[in-house]
N, C-alpha and C positions, 0 to 999 in steps of 0.2 A: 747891655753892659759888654763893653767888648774890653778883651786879655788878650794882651799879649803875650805868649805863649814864649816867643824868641826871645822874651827877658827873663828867662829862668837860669839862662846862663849865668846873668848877675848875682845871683840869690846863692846866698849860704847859710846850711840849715844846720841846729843839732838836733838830731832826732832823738829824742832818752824813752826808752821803751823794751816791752817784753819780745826779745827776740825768739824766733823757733826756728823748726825745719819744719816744711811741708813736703811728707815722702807719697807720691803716689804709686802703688804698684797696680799694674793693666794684666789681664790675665782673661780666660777664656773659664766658661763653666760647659763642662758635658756630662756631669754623674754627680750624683748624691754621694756626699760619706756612708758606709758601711758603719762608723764609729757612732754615729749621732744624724740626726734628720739636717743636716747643716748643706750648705753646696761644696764641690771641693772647686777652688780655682787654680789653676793652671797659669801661673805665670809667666809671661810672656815678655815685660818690658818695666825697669823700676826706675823713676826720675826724682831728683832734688832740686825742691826751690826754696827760698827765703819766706817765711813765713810771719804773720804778725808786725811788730816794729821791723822787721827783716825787707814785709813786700813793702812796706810804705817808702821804706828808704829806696830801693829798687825801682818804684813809681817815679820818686822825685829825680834820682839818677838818668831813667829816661826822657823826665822832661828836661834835663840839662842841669839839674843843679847841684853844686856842689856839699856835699852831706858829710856831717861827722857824726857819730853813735858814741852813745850812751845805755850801754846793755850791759847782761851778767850773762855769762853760759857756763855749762859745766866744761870739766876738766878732759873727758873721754874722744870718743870718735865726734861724736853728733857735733860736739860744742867745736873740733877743730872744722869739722867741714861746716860748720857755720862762718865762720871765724874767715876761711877761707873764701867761703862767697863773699861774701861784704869785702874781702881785700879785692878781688876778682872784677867789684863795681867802680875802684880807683878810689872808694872813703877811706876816711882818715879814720880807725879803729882803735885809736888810744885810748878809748874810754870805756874800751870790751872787756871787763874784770871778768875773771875763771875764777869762780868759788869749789871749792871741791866738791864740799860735799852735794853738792847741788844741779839735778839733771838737765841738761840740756833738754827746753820743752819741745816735742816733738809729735807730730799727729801724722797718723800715717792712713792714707783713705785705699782698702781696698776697691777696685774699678774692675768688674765683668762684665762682656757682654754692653760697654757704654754706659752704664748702671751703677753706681756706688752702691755696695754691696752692706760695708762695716768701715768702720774708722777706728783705729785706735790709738786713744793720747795717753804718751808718755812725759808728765810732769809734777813740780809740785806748784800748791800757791804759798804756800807759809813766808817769810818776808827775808827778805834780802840778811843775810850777816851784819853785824853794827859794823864791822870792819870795812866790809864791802861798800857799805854806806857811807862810811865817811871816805873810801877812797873816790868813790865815784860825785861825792861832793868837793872835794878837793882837784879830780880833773875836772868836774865843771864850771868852778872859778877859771881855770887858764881856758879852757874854749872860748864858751860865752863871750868873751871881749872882742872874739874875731868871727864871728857869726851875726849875723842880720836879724833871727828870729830863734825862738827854741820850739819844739814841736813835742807834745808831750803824749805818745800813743800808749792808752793804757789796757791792757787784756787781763789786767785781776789776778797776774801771775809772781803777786809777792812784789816785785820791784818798786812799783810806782806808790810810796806808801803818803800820806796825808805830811810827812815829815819831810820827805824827800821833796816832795811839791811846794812848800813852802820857801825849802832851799835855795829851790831854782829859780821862785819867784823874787826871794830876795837879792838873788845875786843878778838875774835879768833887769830889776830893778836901777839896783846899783850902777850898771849897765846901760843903761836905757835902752834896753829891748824888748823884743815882745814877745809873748809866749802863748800858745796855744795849746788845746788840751780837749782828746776825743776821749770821752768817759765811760767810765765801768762803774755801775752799781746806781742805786738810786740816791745816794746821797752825796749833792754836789757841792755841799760842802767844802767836801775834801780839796776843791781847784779853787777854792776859797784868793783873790789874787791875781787868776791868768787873766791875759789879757782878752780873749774868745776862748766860750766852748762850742762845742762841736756835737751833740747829741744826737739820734736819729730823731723822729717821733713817737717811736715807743718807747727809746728810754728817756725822750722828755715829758711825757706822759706818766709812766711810772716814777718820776721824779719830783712830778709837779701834782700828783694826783687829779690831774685831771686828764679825762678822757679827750684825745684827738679825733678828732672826725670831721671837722668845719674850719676854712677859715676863723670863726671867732674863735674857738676852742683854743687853736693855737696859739692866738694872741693871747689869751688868758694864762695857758701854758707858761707861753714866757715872759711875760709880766711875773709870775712868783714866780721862776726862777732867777732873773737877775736882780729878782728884791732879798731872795731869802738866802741866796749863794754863795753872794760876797764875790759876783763875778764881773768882768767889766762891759762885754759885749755876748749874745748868744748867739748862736747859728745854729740853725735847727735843721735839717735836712731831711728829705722829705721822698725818696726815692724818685721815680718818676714825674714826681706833679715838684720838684725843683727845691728850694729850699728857703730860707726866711730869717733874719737877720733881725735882732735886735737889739737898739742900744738906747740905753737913757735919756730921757726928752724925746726920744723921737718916732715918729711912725714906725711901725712897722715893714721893711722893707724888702718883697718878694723878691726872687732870682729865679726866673724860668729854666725850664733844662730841655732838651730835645729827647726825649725816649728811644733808647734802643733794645738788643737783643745784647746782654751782656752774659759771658760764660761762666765767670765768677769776680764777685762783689768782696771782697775779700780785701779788707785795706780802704774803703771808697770812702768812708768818712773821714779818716787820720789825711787821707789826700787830698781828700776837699780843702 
C-alpha cells in the first residue's frame, strides 16, 4: 500500500476533541524526604506540549495539513497557553470555546534520573455546558463545509458526548464528508454514524467481548462490531503486528507496519 505522504498539503482537517497540556518537569533525585519515605527531586528543566486532541492536531500539522479545532479549555493560565500553542502551529482556533468554570486538562509527568517518577492530572470529565454545546455545534456547521474530513479524538474528558457526535455526523452528512472517530469506553454505540472507527485491540476487545489473540479472533471482533455499532467501516490497529480494516461485504483487509523503537505512543491511533 503506498501513501503519499506529500499530499497532505492538500488535506483539511477539523479535529473536534479533548484538548490538554502535557507539562513535563526533569529533575535529579539525591536524598530522601525527612517529611515522608518519598524521593525529593530537584528540578532542573520544565517543558510544554500539546496534549491529547492538542498532539494529534500537531502530528497532522507536521505532516502538512491544514487543521481547524473544535475544543473547550478553561479560562486561566493552562487554557491561554494552550490556546496559544495551537495559534503557534498556524490552525484556525475559532472553534476553541473558554468555559469558565471548567479546568483546563492538564497531566503533569514528574522525570528523575530518565524515570518517570509520578504524574499528575489536573481535570474534570463531567460534560461540556449545554451552552457550550450548542456554541461549538453552531461553529461546526460554518467549518465543516470547508474541510475535507472531520476527525473525532475522544479522551472521555466530558466533551465528545453521544449528542455532540450525532451533531456532527449530521451536519458532515449534509455535507458530504467524512468523519472519523478514535474511541473511549466500550460502548460504541455512542459513534453510532461515523464514517471509520479507530479502536486499538484492546479496546476492541473489550468492546466486542471477545478476546483478541488470533487472526480469527479479530475477524470475529469486528464482525460484531460493525453489525451492533451502527458503524460504516472499522479499523482496528494492532500496534506492531499493523492493523485491519473492515468493511461490509467484504474480506477482511490487513495493513502491515514496519516496527520500530518509538518514545512515546501518545496520539498514534487518532493519527492513524
Amino acid at each position: 500500500m503506498q501513501i503519499d505522504i506529500s499530499r497532505f498539503d492538500h488535506c483539511r482537517l477539523l479535529v473536534v476533541g479533548d484538548l490538554m497540556i502535557d507539562e513535563y518537569v526533569w529533575g535529579e533525585v539525591d536524598r530522601i524526604s525527612p517529611e515522608a519515605p518519598v524521593q525529593v527531586v530537584s528540578v532542573k528543566n520544565e517543558e510544554y506540549t500539546l496534549g491529547g486532541a492538542g498532539n494529534v492536531v500537531n502530528n497532522l500539522v507536521a505532516l502538512g495539513a491544514k487543521v481547524s479545532v473544535l475544543g473547550v479549555t478553561g479560562t486561566g493560565r493552562d487554557g491561554k497557553l494552550l490556546r496559544n500553542r495551537l495559534k503557534d502551529l498556524g490552525v484556525d482556533t475559532r472553534g476553541v470555546i473558554q468555559e469558565r468554570s471548567r479546568p483546563t486538562t492538564k497531566k503533569t509527568r514528574i522525570i528523575a534520573d530518565h524515570q518517570q517518577v509520578l504524574r499528575i492530572d489536573r481535570e474534570t470529565k463531567k460534560e461540556v455546558a449545554f451552552s457550550t454545546f450548542k456554541s461549538l455545534t453552531t461553529l461546526a456547521e460554518k467549518i465543516i463545509p470547508g474541510v475535507d474530513l472531520i476527525l473525532i479524538s475522544d479522551y472521555g474528558k466530558g466533551l465528545i458526548t453521544r449528542n455532540l457526535i450525532a451533531d456532527l455526523v449530521k451536519i458532515a452528512k449534509n455535507n458530504t464528508k467524512i468523519t472519523i472517530a478514535d474511541p473511549k469506553g466500550r460502548d460504541f454505540t455512542k459513534y453510532s454514524g461515523v464514517s471509520l472507527l479507530t479502536p486499538n485491540s484492546r479496546e476492541a476487545s473489550l468492546a466486542s467481548g471477545v478476546e483478541i489473540s488470533d487472526p480469527k479472533n479479530i475477524s470475529t471482533a469486528g464482525k460484531i462490531l460493525i453489525k451492533k455499532s451502527g458503524i460504516e467501516k472499522l479499523l482496528i490497529t494492532c500496534g506492531k503486528d499493523g492493523m485491519v480494516l473492515f468493511e461490509p461485504g467484504r474480506k477482511p483487509f490487513k495493513i502491515s507496519t514496519k516496527a520500530r523503537e518509538v518514545y512515546d505512543v501518545s496520539g498514534a491511533g487518532d493519527t492513524v
